[in-house]
Structures are given as C-alpha cells and as structure tokens.
N, C-alpha and C positions, 0 to 999 in steps of 0.2 A: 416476586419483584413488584413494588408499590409505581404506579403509574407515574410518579414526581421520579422516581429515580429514574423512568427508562428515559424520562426528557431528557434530564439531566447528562444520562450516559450516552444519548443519542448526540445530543450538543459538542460534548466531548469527542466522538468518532468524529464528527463531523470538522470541528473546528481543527483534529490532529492529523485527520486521512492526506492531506495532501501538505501537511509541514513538516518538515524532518524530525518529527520530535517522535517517533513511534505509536498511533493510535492503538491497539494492541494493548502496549503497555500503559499506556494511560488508560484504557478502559479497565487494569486490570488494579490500578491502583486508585481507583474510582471507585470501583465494585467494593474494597476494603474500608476506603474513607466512608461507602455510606450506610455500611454492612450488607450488602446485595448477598444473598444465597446462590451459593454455586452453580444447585440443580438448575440444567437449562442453560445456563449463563452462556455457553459454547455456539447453541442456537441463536442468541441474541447478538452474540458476536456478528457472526454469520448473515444476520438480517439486517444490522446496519452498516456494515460493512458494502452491504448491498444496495445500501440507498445512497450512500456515498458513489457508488458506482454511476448509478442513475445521475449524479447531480453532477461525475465526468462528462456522459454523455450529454448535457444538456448545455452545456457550457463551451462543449469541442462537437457540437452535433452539426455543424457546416463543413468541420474537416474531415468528420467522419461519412458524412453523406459524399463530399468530393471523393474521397479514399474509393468509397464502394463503387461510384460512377464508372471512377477512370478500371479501376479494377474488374469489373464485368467489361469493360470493352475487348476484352481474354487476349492484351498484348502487352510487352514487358514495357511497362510505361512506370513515373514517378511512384502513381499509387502503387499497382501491381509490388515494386519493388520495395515501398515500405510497408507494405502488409504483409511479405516473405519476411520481414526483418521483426514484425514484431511474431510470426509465426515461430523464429527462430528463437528467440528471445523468451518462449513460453515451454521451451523443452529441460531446462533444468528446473523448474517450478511442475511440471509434470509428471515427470522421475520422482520429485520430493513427496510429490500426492500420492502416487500410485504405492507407492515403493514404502514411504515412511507415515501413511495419516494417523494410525494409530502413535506415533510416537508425538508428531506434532498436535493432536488432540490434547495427550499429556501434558504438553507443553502449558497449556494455560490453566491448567488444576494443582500446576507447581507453588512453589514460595516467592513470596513477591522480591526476594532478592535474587530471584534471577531475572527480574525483569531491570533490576538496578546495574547487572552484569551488560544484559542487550544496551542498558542506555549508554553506559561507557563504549562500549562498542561502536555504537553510534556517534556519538561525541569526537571516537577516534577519529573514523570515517570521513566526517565534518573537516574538522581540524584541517587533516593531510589534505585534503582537495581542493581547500581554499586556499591554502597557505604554499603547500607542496606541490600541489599540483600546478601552478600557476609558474612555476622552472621546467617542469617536467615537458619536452618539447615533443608530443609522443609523433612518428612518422605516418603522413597523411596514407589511408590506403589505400589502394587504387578504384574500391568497390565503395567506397566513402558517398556513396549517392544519398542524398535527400538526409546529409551530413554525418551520418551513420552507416556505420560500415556490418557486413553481418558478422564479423569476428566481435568485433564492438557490441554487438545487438545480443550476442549470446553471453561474453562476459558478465554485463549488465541481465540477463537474465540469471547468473548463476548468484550474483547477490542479492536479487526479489528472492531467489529460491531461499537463499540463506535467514531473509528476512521472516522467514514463519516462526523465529523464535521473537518472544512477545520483550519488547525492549528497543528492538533491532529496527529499525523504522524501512519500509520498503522504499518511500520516493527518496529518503535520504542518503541510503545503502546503492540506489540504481542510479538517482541523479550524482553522486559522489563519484562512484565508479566508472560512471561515464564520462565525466570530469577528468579523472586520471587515466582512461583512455583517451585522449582526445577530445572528446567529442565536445561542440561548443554548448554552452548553457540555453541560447535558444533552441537548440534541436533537441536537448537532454531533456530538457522540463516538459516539453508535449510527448516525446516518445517514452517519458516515464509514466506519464496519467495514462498514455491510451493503453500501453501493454499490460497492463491492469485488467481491463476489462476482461477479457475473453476467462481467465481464472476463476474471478469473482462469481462472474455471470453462471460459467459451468458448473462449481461447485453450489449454487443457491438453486438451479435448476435439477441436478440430481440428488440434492437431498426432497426437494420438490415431489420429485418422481417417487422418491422411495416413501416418501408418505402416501401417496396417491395409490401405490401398489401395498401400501399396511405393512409393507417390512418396517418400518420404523416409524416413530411419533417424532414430530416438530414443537417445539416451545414449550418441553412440558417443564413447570416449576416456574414459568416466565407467565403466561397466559396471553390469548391474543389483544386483549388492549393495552397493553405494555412493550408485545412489539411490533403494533400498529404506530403507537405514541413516538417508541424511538426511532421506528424505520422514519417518521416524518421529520422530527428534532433532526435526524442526521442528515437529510435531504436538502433541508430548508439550511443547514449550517454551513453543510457542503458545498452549499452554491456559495457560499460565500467566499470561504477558504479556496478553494480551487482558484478562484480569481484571482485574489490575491498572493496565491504562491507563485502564480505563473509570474507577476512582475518580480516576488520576492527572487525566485531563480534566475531570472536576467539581471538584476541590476546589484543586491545585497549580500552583504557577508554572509556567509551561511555561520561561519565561524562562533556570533552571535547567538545560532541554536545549538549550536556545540557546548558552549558554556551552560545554556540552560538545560543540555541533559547530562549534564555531570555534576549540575547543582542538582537536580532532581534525584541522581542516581546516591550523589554523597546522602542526602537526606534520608532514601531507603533504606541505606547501610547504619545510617544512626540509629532512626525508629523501627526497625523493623527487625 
C-alpha cells in the first residue's frame, strides 16, 4: 500500500465511521477504485478503525470520565446503570467474534457486490426508521433509565452484531434500530458511539497481544508507515465526523443517507 492511499483510505474511515453510510464498505470500494492490494488490507481495517475509536473517545471524553466517576462509587446510580446497558448491548457482537471471526474475516476478501447488498440493507434500515418508525408508538419500559432500556440496549446490540457484514453500516443499523425500538434520537446517537468502543478497543488489543507473543504478524503487505499515515487520516477525520453526526442524528433526515446508499449500491451492481 503506497502511503497516498493510506491517507486517502484513512480519510474515508474516518469521514464514514460515524454516518450511516457503512465505513467498511466504503473502505472496500476504496481499496478497488485505487487498486490497493489485498495482502494486509484486514490489518489496516483494523487500525483505522481504531483511531476512529480514539477520536469517540476524545469528543465524548467528559461523559466518559462522568460514566467511570459515578460508576466506581460501586452503587446503582445513572452511570452504573448505563454502563450495564452498554455491557449488555456488547453480548451479540461477542457471540459473533468468538463464535464466527473466521467467517467474518471472509467477509471482506469477498466481491464488492456484496458490499452493494449491505448497502441496500442499510438504505432499508434508514428508510423504515425515519419514515416508519415515526407511527410506530413503541411502549415506554419500565427500566427505560437514562432513556434506554436493557431489552432496548441488547436489540440494538444484535444489529452492530449483524453490522460485520461490510455494506451494513454499524451507527446506522444501531441508531435505526433503536429508532424503532423506541428509543429517542438524543439518547440513540451517544449510546451508539460509546457501545462501539469496548469491541474496537478489545479486538486492536488482542491482536496486539498476539503479535507481542509472535503467534502472528501485524500489517504485513501494508507496512508501518501506511498504517501510521492512515491510523492519523482517520483520527484527524473522525474528529470531525463524530461531531457532526451527533447533530446530524438529532435534528435530519436520515432518509437522505438512505438514498445515498442505494445510489451507491445501484452503481456497484452496474460496474461491477
């Protein structure tokens, strides 16, 4: 991978991680538009994905310090109870790793029309939540604290889970879904970035490990200044994006990104 690409592809994680349009699959029809070689390419995923991560936490790094405060005061208080919910929330994405990584690994060494499939998917998603979901009167439940409820926090967990397929967009499939469970748009769009983290985090850490202990190599076929370059591109993009999805999820149509990933998608099925 030439150093101009990883910016480039860095930019792209960075600008699609937190808008419903699927980063994933943009990185994967990125990779084709600039001819990027596959070897590696999984790793690089992986690392900017991860600096997307970083540029959550830097953005929500007062709610997350609040969170942890109230949360070691070791009593069922606001935080305690939304840190169970995103705990909860991270058990179908868990299952999916443990259970399916070689399958989801697969996943992005596939044909770029299935990433044209995830986008319809997504588009659907979009669509019903704004549209459908805004009749849909769903019944407040009684554990609905800090606007999320844990039944809420797991469904919404079973569509990040579903999102490892590259198309499928994670904040769009979780904030959507929580949409049509109830749950309001202000509480959706912050408990969609934070339940993110601890996944990210874990899986860039244990592959970490597993280089440190020489069971496996990291970035071979990418090289470390390509993804030094992109881990930065996506950090520096991500602060951007995050900001601005957060007002895009309270105030605008999402319906808007819906259209844009089925024109996306129509196009892959043309050229591709």
């Amino acid at each position: 991978m030439e150093w101009w690409q990883a910016i480039l592809l860095g930019i792209v994680q960075g600008l699609t991680e937190f808008l419903p349009v699927s980063s994933s699959g943009h990185l994967m029809i990125f990779k084709e538009l600039l001819g990027v070689d596959g070897e590696g390419f999984l790793d690089f995923t992986v690392t900017v994905h991860f600096a997307t991560v970083i540029a959550t936490i830097v953005v929500f790094w007062s709610s997350i310090i609040a969170l942890f405060k109230g949360f070691f005061k070791f009593k069922y208080n606001d935080e305690t109870d939304y840190i169970c919910k995103i705990l909860v929330s991270l058990i179908p994405v868990a299952l999916v790793g443990f259970l399916l990584k070689d399958q989801v690994d697969a996943l992005f060494s596939g044909a770029l029309w299935q990433v044209g499939c995830g986008l319809l998917i997504t588009a659907c998603l979009l669509l019903v939540s704004d549209n459908v979901g805004k009749r849909i009167k769903a019944p407040v439940a009684k554990d609905q604290r800090n606007g999320i409820s844990f039944l809420q926090a797991f469904v919404v967990g079973i569509a990040q889970a579903f999102a490892v397929v590259p198309g499928v967009s994670r904040s769009g499939s979780t904030i959507a879904t929580g949409l049509l469970c109830g749950v309001k748009r202000e509480s959706m769009a912050q408990f969609s970035f934070l339940m993110v983290l601890v996944p990210i985090i874990g899986e860039q850490s244990l592959d970490l490990l597993k280089v440190a202990m020489g069971s496996e190599t990291f970035g071979s076929g990418v090289g470390p200044l390509a993804l030094v370059l992109g881990f930065a591109a996506a950090f520096v993009s991500g602060l951007f994006a995050c900001k601005v999805m957060i007002a895009i999820v309270k105030k605008a149509k999402l319906t808007w990104f819906a259209l844009y990933c089925l024109l996306v998608a129509i196009l892959i099925f043309i050229l591709s």
